[in-house]
C-alpha positions as CSV (number, residue, x, y, z in Angstrom):
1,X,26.7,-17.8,3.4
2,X,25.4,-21.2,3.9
3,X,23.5,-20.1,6.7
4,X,22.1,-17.5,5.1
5,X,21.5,-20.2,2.1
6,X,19.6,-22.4,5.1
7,X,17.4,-19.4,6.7
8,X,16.6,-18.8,3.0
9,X,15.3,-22.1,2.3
10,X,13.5,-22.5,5.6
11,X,11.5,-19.1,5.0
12,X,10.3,-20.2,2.0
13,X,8.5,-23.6,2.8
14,X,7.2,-21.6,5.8
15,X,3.7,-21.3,5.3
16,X,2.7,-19.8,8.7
17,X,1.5,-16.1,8.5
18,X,0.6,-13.9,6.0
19,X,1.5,-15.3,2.1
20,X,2.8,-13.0,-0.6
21,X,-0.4,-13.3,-2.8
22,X,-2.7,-12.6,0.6
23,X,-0.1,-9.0,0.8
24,X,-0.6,-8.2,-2.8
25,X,-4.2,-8.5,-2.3
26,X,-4.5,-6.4,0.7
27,X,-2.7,-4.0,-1.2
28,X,-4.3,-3.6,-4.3
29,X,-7.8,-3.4,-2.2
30,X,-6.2,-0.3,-0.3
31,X,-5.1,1.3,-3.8
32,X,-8.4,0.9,-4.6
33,X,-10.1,3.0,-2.1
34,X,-7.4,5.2,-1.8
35,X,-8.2,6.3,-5.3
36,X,-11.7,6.0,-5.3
37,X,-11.8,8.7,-2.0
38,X,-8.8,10.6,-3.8
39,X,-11.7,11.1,-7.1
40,X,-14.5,11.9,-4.5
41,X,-12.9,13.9,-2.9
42,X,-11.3,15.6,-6.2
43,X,-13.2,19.1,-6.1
44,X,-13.0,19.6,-2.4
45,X,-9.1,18.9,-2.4
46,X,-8.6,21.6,-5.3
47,X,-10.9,24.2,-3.3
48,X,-9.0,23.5,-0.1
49,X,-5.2,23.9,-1.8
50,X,-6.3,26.9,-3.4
51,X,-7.6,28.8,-0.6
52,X,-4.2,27.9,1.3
53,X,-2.3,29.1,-2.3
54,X,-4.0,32.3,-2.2
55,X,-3.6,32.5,1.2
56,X,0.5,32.3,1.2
């Protein structure tokens, strides 16, 4: 446990890399998009699972 305790503490004063607020960024820029395409793309993704509906 303590050296879990240690690795613990040492991770956190690490500020090499990546930082959590730079990930959460990142991510909500992807969610973004992914929705933005997603409504673009709205009427062409119903036409496209309906013709594979109708054809199963």
């Amino acid at each position: 446990m303590i050296k879990f305790t240690g690795f613990f503490k040492k991770f956190l004063k690490d500020e090499s890399g990546q930082s959590l607020g730079e990930y959460a960024l990142i991510l909500g820029i992807i969610a973004v998009a992914a929705v933005t395409v997603l409504v673009a793309l709205k009427d062409k993704l119903i036409t496209t699972f309906t013709k594979i509906k109708d054809a199963l």
